[in-house]
N, C-alpha and C positions, 0 to 999 in steps of 0.2 A: 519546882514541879508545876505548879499555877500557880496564879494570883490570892487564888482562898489561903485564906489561915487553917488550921487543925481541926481550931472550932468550927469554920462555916462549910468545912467538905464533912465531919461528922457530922452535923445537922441538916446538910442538904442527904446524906445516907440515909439519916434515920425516918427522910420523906417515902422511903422508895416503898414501904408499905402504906402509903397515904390509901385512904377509900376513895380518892376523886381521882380517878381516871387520867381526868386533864394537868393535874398536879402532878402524877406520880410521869406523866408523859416527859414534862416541861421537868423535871428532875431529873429523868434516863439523857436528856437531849441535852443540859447541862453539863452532867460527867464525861457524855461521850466527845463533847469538846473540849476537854480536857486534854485529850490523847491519852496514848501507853503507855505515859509516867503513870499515870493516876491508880496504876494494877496493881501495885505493890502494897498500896496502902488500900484497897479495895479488898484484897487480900487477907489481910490482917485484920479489917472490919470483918470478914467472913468470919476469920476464929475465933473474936472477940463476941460477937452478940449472940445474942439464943434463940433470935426469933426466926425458925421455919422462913418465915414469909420475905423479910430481909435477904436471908442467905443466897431462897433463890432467885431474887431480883439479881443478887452479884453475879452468882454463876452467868448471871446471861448477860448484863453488863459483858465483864470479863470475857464473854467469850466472843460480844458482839466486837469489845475494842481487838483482840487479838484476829478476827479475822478479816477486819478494818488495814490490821498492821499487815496479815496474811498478801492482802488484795494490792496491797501500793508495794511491795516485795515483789509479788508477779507482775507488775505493771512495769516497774524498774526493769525486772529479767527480761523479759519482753524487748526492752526497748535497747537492752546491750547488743554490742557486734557477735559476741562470741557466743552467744547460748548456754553457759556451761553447765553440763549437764551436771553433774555435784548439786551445785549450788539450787537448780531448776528441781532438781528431788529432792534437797533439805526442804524448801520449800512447801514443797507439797506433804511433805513428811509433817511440817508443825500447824498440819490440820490437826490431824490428830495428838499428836506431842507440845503443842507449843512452847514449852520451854525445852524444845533439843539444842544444843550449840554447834553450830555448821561443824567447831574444829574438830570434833567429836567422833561426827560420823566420816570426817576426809581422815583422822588419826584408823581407824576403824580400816576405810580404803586402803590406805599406804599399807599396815600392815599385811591387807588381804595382796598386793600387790609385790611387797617383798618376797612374800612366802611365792611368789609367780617366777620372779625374777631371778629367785637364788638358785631355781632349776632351769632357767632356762636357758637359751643357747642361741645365739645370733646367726650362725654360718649355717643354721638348718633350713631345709625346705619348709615354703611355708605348711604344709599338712603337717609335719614333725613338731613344729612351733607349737600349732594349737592345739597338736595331741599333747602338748606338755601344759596349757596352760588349761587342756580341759584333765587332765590327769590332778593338778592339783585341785583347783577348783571342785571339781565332782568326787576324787575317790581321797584325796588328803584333806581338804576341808570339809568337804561333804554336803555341801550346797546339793539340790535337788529338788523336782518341781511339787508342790505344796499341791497334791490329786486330792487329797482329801476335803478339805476348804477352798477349793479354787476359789469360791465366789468372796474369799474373807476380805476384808478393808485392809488387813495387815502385809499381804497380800503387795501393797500400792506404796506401803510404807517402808521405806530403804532401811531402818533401823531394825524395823522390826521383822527383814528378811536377813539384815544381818546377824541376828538373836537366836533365832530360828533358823537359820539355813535352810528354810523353806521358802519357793518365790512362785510367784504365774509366768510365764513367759517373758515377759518386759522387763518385770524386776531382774529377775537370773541374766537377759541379757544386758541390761545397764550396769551391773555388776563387771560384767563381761567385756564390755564394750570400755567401761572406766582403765579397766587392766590393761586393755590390749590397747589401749590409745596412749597410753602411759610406759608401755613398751615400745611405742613408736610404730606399731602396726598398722595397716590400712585395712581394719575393720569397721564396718557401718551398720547403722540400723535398719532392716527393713520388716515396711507393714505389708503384712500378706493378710489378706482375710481371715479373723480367727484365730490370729499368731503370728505372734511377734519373732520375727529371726535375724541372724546376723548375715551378713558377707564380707570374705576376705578379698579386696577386689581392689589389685594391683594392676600395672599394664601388660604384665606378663601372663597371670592367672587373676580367674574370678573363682571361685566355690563361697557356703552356703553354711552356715553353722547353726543347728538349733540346740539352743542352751537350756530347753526347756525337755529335752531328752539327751542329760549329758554330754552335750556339744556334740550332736552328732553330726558329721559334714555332708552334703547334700548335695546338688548337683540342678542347673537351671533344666535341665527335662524333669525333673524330678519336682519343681515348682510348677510346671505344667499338668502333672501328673493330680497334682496336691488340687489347683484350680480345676480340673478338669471331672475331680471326683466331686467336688462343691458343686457342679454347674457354675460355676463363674468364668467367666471370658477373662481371658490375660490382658491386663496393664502394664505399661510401663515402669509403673509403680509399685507393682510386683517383685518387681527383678531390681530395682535401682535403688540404692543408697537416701533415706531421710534425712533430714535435718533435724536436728537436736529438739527444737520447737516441739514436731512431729512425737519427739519419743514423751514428751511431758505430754499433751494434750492424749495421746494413747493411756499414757499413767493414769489421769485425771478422768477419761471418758471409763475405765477401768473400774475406777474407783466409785465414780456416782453410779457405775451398775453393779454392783455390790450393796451399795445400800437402800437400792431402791429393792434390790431382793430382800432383803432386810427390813422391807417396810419404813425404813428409817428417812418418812418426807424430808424434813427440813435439813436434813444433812444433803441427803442426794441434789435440792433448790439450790445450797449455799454450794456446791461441786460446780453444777450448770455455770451459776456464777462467775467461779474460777476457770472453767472452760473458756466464755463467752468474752474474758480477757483475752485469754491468746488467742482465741478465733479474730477479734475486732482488729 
């Protein structure tokens, strides 16, 4: 795990309630070069001692290293060819979870995806498709959109909309979009101001799915209609297909507005943060 013995990481712990500022700094700055071995046994110092003051030095240790591990995970995702979006929302999921295990939530996926698959039917038009894939999803699993706490963190977290079958827009469609891409469908993401929606958008037909009103299908005058009632001027980007990148940094911009409604500074800072990755 490091180079310290048992004895000189218990010793260097029991600094971290030192009264000298500069001591208890040069002790935090120590651990945290340690890396994310060192949590395990940071851990078990938390259950073992009795001192208030200790404890909450680890909690913050602990949560500084895990969003350290957080930050070089997005840096990685970042820098792969494929985006995958799975992996891009576990991610962002062990903000708040940090010990989820990716296979967990893809064991989680596949089954939401069998239960797609065992009804549905290939030789159909695409509208019959997604009325089958929005029939189980919304009225057999019973997903649907989270009106009551829009504004929740839980909300941002793929675990904990699969728990809940409650989601905001993004979530219910990455849910959606995982199924139908796993089905072989040409469904994508699209950001429209305010709301997140899909499109089915083949060479043959394009339509318009929002999952955040039981996959109801929609229609590109009807995205005009939508920008037109906002005052907003039609883009390009309206109407067209996202990249995976796009659906995470939506997640993420989601989610530090939520806690800033919450009041919650340091959370919403350390969000920017994880933004300010995929943006660079």
């Amino acid at each position: 795990m490091s180079t310290l013995t048992p004895g000189e990481l218990n010793a260097l712990v029991s600094l971290l309630d030192d009264s000298d500022r500069e001591v208890k700094n040069h002790v935090r700055n120590r651990i945290i070069s340690l890396g994310t071995e060192i949590i395990p046994f940071l851990e078990q110092k938390w259950e073992t001692t009795f001192n208030p003051e200790i404890q909450k030095e680890i909690e913050e240790l602990v949560h500084d290293l895990q969003f350290s591990l957080l930050k070089n995970r997005l840096e990685d995702w970042k820098n792969t060819e494929d985006h995958d979006l799975l992996t891009g929302l576990w991610i962002v999921n062990t903000y708040q979870y940090p010990d989820l295990d990716f296979a967990k939530l893809n064991a989680e996926m596949h089954q939401i995806y069998f239960e797609v698959w065992t009804a549905f039917k290939n030789d159909l038009q695409p509208y019959e498709q997604v009325k089958i894939i929005n029939s189980v999803l919304f009225s057999t699993l019973r997903f649907s959109a989270n009106t009551k706490n829009f504004h929740s963190p839980g909300n941002s977290m793929l675990s904990t909309v699969l728990d809940t079958k409650r989601g905001n827009p993004i979530s219910l469609c990455s849910i959606y979009l995982l199924v139908a891409k796993k089905l072989g469908l040409p469904v994508y993401g699209v950001n429209l101001p305010n709301l997140f929606v899909l499109t089915y958008k083949s060479e043959d037909i394009t339509f318009y799915i929002n999952a955040f009103n039981k996959g109801l299908i929609f229609s590109r005058k009807d995205i005009y209609n939508y920008l037109d009632h906002l005052k907003i001027e039609p883009r390009d980007e309206f109407f067209e297909p996202c990249d995976t990148k796009q659906i995470i940094l939506r997640t993420l911009r989601n989610l530090a507005q939520s806690f800033e409604k919450l009041g919650e500074t340091e959370k919403f800072e350390e969000v920017k943060e994880m933004i300010a990755i995929l943006e660079s």
